[in-house]
Every structure is written in C-alpha cells, then in structure tokens.
Backbone as JSON, one array per atom type, in Angstrom:
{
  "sequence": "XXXXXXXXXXXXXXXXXXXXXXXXXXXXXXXXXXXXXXXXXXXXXXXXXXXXXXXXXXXXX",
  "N": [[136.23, 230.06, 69.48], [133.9, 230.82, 68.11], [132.02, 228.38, 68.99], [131.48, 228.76, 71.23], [130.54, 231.1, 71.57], [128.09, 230.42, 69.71], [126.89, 228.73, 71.33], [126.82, 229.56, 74.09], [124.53, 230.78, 74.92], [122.63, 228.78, 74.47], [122.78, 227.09, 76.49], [120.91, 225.96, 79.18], [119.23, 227.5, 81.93], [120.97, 226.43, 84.74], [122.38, 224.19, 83.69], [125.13, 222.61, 82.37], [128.36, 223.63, 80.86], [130.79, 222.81, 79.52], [134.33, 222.47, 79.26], [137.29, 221.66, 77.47], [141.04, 221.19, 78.15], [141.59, 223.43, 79.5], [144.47, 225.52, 80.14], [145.77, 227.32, 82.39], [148.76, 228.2, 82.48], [150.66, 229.27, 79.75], [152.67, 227.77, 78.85], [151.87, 225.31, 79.24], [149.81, 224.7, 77.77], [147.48, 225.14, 74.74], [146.25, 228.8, 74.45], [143.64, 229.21, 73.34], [141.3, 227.81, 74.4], [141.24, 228.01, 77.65], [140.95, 231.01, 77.11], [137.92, 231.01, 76.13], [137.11, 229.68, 78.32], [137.74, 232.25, 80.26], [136.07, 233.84, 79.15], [133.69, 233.32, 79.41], [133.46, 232.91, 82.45], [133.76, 236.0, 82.93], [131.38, 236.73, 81.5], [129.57, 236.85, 83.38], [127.76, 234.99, 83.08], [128.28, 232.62, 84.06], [128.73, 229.77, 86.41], [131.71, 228.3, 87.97], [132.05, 225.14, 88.83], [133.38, 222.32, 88.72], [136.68, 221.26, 88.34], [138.84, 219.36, 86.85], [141.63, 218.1, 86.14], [142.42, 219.34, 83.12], [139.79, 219.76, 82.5], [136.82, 222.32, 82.66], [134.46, 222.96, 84.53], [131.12, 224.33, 84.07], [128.18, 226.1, 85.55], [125.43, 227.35, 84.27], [124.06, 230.72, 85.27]],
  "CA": [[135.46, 231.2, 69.95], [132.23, 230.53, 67.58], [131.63, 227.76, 69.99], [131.04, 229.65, 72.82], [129.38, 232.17, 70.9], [127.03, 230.07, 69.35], [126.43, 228.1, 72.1], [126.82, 229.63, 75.73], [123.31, 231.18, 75.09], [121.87, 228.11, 74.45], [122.58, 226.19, 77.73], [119.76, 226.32, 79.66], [119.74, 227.79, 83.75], [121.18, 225.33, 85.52], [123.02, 224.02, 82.47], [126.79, 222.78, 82.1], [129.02, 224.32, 80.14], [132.03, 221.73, 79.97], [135.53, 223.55, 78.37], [138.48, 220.95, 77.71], [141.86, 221.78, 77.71], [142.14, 224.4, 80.05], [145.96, 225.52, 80.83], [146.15, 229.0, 82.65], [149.8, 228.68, 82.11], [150.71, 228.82, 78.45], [153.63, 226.74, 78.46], [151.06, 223.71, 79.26], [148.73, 224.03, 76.48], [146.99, 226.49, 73.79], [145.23, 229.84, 74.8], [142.11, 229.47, 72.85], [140.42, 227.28, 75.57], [141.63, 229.31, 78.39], [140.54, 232.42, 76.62], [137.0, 231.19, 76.35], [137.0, 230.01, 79.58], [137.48, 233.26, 80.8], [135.09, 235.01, 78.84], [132.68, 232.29, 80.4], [133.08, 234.01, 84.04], [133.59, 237.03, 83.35], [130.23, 237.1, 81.24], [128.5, 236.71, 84.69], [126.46, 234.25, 83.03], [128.45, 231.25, 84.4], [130.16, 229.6, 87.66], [132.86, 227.23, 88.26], [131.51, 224.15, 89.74], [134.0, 221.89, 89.12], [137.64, 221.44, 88.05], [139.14, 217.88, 86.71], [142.53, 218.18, 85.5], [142.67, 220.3, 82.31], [138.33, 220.15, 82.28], [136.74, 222.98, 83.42], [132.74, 222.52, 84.42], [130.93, 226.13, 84.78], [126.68, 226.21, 85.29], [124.7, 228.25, 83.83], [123.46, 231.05, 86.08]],
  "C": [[134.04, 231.14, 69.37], [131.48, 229.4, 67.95], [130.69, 228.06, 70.87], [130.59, 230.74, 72.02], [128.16, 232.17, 70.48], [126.28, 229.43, 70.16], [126.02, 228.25, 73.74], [125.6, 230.24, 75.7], [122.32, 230.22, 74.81], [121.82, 226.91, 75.48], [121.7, 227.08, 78.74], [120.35, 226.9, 81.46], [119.52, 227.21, 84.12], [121.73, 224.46, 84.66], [124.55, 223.58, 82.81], [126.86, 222.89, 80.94], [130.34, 223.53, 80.3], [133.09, 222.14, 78.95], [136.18, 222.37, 78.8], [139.85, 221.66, 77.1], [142.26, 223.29, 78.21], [143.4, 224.73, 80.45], [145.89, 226.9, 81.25], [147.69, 229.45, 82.37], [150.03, 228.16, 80.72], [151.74, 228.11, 77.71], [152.99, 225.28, 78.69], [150.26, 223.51, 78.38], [148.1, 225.32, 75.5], [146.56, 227.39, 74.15], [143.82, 229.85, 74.67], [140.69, 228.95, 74.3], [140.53, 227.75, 76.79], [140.89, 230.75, 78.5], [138.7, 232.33, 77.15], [136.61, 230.52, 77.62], [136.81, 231.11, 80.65], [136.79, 233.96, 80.21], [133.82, 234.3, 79.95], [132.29, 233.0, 81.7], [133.1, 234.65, 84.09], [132.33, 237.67, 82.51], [128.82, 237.23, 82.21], [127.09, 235.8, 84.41], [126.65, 232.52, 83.72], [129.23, 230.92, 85.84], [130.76, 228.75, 87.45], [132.43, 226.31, 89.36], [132.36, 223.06, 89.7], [135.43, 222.0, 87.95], [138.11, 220.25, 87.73], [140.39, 217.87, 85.43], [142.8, 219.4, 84.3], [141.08, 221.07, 81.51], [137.68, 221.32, 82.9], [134.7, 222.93, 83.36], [132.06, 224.07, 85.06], [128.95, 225.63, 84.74], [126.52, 227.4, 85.11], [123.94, 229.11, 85.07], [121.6, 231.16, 85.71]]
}
C-alpha cells in the first residue's frame, strides 16, 4: 500500500501504472495487489488499458 501511495502521484498523464499479481478471486493469490488495484480505479485517477494474465496495466488520467 506505501507503493501506491508514494507513487501513483508521481506517474505522469499518460503514464503506466503496472500492478503484478492481480487475483480478484482470493483463492488464486494474495489481496494486497488486488486491493491496490482497486483503489487505482476507483481513485478516478486511472484506467485499465490492458490485462495480461495476473498483470494489470492502468494509465494515468
């Protein structure tokens, strides 16, 4: 979480934001990455541009 705290304000607009280790279900893998994944979109500062197995790629709005 002090990752993405320290850091999602320092990718620039138009920026990736690259999260590994995404599992939405939690019998596939840890929460933490997940978690800040979803703070990610629902901070309205990022989108979902692409998806690559357990990677999740968001730009900077």
């Amino acid at each position: 979480m002090a990752d993405y705290r320290n850091w999602a304000t320092r990718v620039m607009t138009g920026g990736t934001l690259a999260i590994h280790d995404v599992f939405p279900d939690p019998a596939d893998g840890g929460r933490p990455p997940f978690e800040i994944y979803q703070l990610a979109l629902n901070s309205g500062l990022f989108e979902e541009i692409e998806a690559v197995h357990s990677l999740r790629l968001l730009r900077r709005l």
